[in-house]
C-alpha positions as CSV (number, residue, x, y, z in Angstrom):
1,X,-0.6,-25.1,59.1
2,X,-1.5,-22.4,56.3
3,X,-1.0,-25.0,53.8
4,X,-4.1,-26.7,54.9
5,X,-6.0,-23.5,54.0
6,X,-6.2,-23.7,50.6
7,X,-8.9,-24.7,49.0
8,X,-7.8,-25.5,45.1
9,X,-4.1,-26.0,45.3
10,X,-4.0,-28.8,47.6
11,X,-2.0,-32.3,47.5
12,X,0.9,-30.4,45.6
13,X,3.6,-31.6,45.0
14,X,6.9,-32.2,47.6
15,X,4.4,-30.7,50.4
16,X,6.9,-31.2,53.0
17,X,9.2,-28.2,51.6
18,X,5.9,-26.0,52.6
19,X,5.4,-27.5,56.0
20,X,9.2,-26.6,56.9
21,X,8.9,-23.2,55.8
22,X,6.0,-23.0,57.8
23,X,7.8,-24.1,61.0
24,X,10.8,-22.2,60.7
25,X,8.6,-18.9,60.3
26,X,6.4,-19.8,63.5
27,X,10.0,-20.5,65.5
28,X,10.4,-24.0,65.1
29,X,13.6,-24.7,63.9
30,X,13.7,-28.6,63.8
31,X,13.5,-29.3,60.5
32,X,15.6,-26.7,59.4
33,X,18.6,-28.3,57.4
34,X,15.8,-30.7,56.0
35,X,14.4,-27.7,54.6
36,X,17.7,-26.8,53.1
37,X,18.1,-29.9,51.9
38,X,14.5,-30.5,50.5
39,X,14.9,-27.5,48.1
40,X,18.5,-27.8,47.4
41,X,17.8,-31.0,46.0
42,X,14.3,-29.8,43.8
43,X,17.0,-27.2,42.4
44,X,19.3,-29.7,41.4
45,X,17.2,-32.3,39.7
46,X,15.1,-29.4,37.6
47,X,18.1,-26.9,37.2
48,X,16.6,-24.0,39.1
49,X,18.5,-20.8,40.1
50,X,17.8,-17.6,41.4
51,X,15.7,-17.7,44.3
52,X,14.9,-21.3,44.6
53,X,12.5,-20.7,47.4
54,X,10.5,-18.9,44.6
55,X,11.3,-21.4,41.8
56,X,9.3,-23.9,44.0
57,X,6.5,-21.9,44.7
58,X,6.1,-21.3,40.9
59,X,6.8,-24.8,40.1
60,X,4.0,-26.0,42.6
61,X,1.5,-23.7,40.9
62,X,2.8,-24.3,37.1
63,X,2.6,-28.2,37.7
64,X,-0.7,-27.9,39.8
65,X,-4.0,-28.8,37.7
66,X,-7.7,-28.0,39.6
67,X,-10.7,-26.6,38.1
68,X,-9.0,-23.2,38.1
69,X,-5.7,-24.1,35.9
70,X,-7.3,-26.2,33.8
71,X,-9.9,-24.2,32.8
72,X,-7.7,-20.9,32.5
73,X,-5.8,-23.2,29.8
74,X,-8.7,-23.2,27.7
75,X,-10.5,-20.0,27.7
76,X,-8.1,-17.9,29.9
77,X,-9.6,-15.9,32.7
78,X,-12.5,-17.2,34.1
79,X,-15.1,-15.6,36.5
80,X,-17.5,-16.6,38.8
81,X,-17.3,-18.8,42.5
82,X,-13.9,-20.5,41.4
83,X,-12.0,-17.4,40.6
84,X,-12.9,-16.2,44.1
85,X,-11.7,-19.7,45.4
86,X,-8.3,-19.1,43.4
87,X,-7.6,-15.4,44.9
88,X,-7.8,-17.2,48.7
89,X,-5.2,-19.5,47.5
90,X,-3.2,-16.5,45.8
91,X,-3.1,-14.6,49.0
92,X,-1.4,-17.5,50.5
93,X,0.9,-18.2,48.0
94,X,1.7,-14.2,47.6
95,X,2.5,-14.3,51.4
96,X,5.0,-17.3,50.7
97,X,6.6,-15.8,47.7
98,X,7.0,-12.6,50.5
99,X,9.3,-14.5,52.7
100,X,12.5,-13.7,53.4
101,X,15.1,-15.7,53.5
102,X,18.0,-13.4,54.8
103,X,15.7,-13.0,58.2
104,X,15.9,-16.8,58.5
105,X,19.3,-16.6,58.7
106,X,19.2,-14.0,61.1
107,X,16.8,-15.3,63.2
108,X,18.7,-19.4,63.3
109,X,22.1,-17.9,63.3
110,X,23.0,-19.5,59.9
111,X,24.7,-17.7,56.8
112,X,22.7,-20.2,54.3
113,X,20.0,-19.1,53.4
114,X,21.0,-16.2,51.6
115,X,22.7,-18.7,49.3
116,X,19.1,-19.7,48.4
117,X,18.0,-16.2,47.1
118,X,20.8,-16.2,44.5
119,X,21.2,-20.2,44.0
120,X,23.6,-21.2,41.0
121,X,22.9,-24.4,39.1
122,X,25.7,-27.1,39.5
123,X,24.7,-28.6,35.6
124,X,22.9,-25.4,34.0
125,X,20.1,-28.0,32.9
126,X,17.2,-29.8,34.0
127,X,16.6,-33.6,34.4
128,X,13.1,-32.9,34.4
129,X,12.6,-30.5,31.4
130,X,14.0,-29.3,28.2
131,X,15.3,-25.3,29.1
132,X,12.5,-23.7,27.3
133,X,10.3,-24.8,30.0
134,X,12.7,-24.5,33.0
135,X,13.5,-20.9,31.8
136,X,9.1,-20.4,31.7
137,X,9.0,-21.8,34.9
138,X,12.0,-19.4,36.7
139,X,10.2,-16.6,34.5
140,X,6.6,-16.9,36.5
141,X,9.1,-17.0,39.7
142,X,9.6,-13.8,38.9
143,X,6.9,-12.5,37.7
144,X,4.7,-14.0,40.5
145,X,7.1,-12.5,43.2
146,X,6.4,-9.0,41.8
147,X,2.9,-8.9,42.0
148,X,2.0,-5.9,44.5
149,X,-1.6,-8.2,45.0
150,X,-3.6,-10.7,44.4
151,X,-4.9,-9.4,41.1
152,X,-1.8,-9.1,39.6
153,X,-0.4,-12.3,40.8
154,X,-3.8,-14.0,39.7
155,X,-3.2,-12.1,36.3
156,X,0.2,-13.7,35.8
157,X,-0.6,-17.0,36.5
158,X,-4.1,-17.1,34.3
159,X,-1.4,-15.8,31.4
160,X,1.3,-18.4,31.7
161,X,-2.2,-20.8,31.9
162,X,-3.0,-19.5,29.1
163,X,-0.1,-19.5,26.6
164,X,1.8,-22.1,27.8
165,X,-0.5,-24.7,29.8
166,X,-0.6,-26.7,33.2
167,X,1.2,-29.5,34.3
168,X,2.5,-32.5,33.1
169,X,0.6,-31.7,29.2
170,X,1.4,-28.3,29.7
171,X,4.9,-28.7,30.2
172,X,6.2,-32.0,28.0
173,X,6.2,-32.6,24.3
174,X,5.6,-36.4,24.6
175,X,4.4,-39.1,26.9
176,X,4.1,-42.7,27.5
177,X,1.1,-45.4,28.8
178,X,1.5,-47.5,31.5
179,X,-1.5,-49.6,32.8
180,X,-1.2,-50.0,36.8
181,X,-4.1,-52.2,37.9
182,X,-6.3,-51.7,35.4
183,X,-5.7,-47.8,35.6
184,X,-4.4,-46.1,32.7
185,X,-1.5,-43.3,33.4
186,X,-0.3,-41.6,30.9
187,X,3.8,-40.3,31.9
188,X,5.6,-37.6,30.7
189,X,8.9,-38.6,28.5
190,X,11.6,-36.4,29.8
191,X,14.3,-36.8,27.4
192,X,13.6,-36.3,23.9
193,X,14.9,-36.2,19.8
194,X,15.6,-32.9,19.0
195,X,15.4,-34.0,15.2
196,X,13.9,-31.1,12.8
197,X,12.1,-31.6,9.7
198,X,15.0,-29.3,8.0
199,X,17.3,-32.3,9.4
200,X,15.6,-35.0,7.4
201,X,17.5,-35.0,3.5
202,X,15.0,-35.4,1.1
203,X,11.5,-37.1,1.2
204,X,9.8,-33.6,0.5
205,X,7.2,-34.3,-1.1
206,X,6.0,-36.7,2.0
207,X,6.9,-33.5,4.3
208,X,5.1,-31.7,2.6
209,X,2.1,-34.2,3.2
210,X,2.4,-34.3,6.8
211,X,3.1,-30.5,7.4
212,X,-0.1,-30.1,5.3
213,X,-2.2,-32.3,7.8
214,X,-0.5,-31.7,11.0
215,X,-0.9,-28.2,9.8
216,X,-4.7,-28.2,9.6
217,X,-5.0,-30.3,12.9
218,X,-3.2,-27.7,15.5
219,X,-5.1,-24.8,13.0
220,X,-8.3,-26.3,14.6
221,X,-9.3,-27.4,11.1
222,X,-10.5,-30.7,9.7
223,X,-7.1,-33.5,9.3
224,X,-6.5,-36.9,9.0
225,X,-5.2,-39.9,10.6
226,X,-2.3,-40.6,9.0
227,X,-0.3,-43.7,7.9
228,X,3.6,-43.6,6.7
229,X,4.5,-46.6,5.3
230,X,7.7,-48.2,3.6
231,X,10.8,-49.7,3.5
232,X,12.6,-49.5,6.9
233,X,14.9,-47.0,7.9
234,X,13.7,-44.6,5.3
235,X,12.6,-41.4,8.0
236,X,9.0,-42.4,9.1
237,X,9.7,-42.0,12.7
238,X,12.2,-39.3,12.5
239,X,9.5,-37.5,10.4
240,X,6.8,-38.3,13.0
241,X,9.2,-36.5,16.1
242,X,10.2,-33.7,14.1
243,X,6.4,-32.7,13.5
244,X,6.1,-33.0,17.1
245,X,9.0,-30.6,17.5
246,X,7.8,-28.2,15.2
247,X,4.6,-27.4,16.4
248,X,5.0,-28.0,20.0
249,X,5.1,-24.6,20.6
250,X,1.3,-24.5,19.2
251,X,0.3,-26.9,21.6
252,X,0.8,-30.3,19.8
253,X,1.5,-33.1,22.0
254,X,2.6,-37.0,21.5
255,X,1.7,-40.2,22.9
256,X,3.7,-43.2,22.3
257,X,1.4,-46.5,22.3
258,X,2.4,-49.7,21.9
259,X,0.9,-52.6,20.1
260,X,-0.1,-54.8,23.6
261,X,-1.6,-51.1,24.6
262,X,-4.4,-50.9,22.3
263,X,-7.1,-52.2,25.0
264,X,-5.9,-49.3,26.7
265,X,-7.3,-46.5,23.8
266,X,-10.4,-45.3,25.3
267,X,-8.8,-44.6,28.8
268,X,-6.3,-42.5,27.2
269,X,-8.5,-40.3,25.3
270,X,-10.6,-40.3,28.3
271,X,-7.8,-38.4,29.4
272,X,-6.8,-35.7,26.8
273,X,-10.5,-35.2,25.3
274,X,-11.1,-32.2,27.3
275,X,-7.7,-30.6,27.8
276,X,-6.7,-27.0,25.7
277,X,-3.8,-29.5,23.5
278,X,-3.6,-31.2,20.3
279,X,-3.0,-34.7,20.7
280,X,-1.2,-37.6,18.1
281,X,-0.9,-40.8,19.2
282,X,1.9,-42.3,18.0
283,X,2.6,-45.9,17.3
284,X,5.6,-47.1,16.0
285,X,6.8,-50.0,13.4
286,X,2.9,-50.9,13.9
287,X,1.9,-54.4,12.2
288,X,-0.5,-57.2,13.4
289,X,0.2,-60.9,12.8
290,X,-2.6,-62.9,11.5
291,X,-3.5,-64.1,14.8
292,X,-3.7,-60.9,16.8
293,X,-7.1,-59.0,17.2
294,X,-5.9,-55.9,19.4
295,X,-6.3,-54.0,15.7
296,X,-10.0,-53.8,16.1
297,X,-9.7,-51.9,19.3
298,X,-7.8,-49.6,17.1
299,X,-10.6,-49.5,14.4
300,X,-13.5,-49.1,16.7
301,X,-11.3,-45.7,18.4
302,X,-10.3,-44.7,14.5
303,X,-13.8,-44.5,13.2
304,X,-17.1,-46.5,13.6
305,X,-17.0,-46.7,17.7
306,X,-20.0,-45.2,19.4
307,X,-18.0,-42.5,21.3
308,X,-16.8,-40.1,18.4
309,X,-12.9,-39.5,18.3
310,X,-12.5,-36.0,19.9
311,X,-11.7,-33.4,17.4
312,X,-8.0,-32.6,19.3
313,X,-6.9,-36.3,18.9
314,X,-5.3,-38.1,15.7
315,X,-3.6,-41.1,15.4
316,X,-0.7,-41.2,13.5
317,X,1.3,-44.5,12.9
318,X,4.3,-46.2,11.2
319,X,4.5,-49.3,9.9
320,X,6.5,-51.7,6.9
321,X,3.3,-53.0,5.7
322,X,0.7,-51.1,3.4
323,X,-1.9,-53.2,5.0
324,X,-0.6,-53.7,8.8
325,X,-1.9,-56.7,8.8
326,X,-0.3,-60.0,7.8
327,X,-2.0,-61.9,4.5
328,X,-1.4,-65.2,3.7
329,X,-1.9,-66.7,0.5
330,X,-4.4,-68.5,2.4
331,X,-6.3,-65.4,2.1
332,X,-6.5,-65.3,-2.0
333,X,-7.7,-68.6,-2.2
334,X,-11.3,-69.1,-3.2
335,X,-13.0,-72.4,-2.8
336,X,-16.2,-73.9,-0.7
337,X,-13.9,-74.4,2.3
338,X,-14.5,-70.3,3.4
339,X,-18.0,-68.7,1.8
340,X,-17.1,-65.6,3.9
341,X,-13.2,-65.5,2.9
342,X,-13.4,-62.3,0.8
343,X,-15.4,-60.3,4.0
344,X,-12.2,-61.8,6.1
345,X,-9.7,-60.2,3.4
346,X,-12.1,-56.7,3.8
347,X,-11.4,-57.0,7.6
348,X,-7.9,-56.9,7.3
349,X,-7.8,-54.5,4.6
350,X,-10.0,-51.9,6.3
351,X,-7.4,-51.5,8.9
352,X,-5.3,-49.1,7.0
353,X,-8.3,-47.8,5.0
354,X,-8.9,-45.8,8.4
355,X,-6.5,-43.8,7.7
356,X,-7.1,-40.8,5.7
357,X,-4.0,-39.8,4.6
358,X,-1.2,-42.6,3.9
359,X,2.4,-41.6,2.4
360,X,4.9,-43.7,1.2
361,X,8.7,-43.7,2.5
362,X,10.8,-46.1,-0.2
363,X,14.2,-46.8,-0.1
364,X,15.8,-44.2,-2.2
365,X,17.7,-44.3,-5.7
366,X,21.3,-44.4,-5.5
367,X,21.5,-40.9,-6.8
368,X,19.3,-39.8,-3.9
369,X,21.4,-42.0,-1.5
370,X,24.7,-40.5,-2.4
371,X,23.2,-36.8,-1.9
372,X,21.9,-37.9,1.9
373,X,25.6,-39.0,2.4
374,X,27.0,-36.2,0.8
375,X,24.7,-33.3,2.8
376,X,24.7,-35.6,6.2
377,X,28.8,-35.5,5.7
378,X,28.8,-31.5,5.5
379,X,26.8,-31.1,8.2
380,X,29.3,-32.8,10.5
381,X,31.8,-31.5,9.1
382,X,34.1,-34.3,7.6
383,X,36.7,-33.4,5.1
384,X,37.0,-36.5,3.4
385,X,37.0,-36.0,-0.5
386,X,34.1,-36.5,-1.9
387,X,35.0,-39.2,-4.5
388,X,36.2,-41.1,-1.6
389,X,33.7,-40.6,0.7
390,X,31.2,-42.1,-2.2
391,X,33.4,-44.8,-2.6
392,X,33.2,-46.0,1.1
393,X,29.7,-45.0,1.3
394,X,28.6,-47.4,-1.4
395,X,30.8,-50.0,0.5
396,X,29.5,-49.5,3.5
397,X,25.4,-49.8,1.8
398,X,26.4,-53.0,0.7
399,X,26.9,-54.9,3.9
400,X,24.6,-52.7,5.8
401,X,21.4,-53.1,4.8
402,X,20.9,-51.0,1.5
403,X,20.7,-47.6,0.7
404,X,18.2,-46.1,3.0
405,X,18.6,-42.7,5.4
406,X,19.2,-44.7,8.2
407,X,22.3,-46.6,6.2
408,X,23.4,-43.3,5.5
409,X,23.1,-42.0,9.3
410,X,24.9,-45.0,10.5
411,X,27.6,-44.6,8.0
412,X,28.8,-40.9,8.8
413,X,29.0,-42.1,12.6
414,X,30.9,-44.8,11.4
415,X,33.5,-41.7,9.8
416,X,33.0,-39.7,12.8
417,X,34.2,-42.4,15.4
418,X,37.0,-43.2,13.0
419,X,38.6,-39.4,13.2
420,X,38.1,-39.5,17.3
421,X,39.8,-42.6,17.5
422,X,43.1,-41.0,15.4
């Protein structure tokens, strides 16, 4: 098998695609509507077209990360013993990318596989990824299947390396944690908000705060770990996703953590420390009870550990408290019964004091209110008056919650499903 020749891209992924295509050009024509089937089904699920016998082949190199990719991600070309390695490897893959699949059809008596060299997309889109990176994907397809050489091919790939990454951090804006036997796996999330910053009606002044750090962070400059706290429903997490939109393109990535996950910190950066992205983790509606600890795994990872945060990872969280941390009125007591009670009230309180930068998000005036409602309604394109539309608004505040952007949100869906439904 040629497949077991390589020496960097090995254990790819869906290898059995390559072992049929390696049969049916040596004769052996057992597997031959599994192979069909096999990359049928990879064009489906990612929303390839075009030559899908290509598509895969640039998908197994794009998602593939070795010593070679990784490091091309970084610095770009690289020299030395591994770049030899990765030419082998090349030569293999550029004898692949030369197969063709009309002969295959000629040589098994089948009219398919032309079908594969100009594939059309049932759904136009990708389950997998967004179509900015499926259309990057079928782009190296191309480009790869042009290459006259090895040189050329190896130039390609090192480029799309470079500007655009490797694998799953590579090709994903956000991810999630799961803990599988005390390993730590970081998952891509597939699906996600396409909310901009432009989408979010007022709150400038706290934009303008975040875009300032976030700003410095993927510049390579010195930022903050940053804090958005405030009433609920007032844009924290929108504004967190939309930063992640924004800047994506400059190699800004997300990871979602959870409050039970904070044991799981140092594996995560672990992870990420050395890779050619910037890095936010993100935790959400963040807040400790009095009796829950996991916060000083948070504060040792923050600042004061003994392994220094890396300078491509920030955390940024969200939270309804100032403090994150539950106080009692326990805690302003004084009396003989706790000597130490004021170092316990410093504990708590040095939580958020982590954070360098911490920006408020209150519930806005009804002015303010009125103008989300009024913006959010012109946007989707309701014709209700406005006088009206104010009047129902305020209704609707009053039995929803209060005025808040989220109140607002729910409100013009509310209109929306109304003028469906008649």
């Amino acid at each position: 098998m040629k497949n077991a020749t390589l020496i960097l891209y090995r254990n790819i992924e869906h290898p059995e695609i390559l072992t049929y295509m390696e049969e049916l050009l040596e004769g052996n024509g057992t597997h031959l509507y599994e192979e069909l089937n096999a990359l049928t089904e990879l064009a489906a699920h990612h929303g390839y077209d075009g030559n899908i016998w290509h598509a895969y082949l640039a998908h197994v190199l794009a998602n593939h990360e070795n010593a070679f990719s990784t490091a091309c991600e970084v610095v770009g070309a690289v020299e030395g013993s591994i770049n030899q390695m990765a030419k082998s490897d090349f030569r293999q893959f550029l004898r692949w990318f030369r197969v063709d699949l009309g002969e295959l059809d000629a040589k098994y008596g089948t009219e398919i596989f032309r079908v594969l060299e100009n594939y059309r997309s049932v759904r136009g889109y990708s389950k997998e990824y967004n179509q900015r990176v499926r259309d990057r994907i079928l782009q190296l397809a191309s480009d790869l299947a042009a290459a006259e050489d090895e040189e050329q091919f190896s130039h390609a790939l090192t480029d799309f390396y470079c500007h655009f990454g490797v694998g799953k951090f590579g090709l994903h804006k956000a991810f999630r944690v799961e803990n599988r036997d005390g390993e730590v796996v970081i998952l891509p999330i597939t699906k996600t908000e396409h909310v901009k910053l432009s989408d979010l009606v007022g709150y400038e002044s706290q934009k303008r705060q975040l875009i300032e750090n976030t700003e410095a962070f993927v510049s390579g400059k010195k930022a903050n770990n940053c804090l958005l706290y405030g009433d609920a429903g007032t844009g924290k997490s929108s504004s967190i996703k939309a930063i992640m939109n924004e800047y994506y393109e400059r190699g800004l990535r997300l990871i979602e953590v959870y409050k039970y996950q904070m044991r799981d910190l140092l594996g995560i950066i672990n992870q990420i420390k050395n890779r050619n992205y910037k890095f936010i983790i993100y935790m959400d509606d963040l807040s400790f009870e009095e009796f829950e600890t996991e916060y000083k795994y948070m504060k040792a990872i923050i600042e004061g550990g003994m392994e220094r945060r890396p300078e491509n990872v920030l955390i940024y969280a969200t939270s309804n408290r100032r403090h994150l941390i539950k106080e009692t009125f326990q805690d302003s007591r004084t009396g003989d019964d706790d000597l130490h009670r004021t170092d316990s009230i410093q504990e708590k309180l040095s939580l958020a004091a982590r954070f360098g930068v911490s920006i408020y998000y209150g519930k806005p005036p009804k002015k303010d209110f009125q103008e989300i409602v009024r913006v959010l309604a012109d946007r989707a394109g309701l014709t209700i008056g406005e006088e009206e539309l104010m009047l129902q608004a305020n209704r609707w505040e009053l039995s929803h919650g209060g005025m808040s952007g989220r109140t607002a949100t729910q409100f013009i869906t509310h209109l929306l499903g109304q003028e469906e439904s008649h």
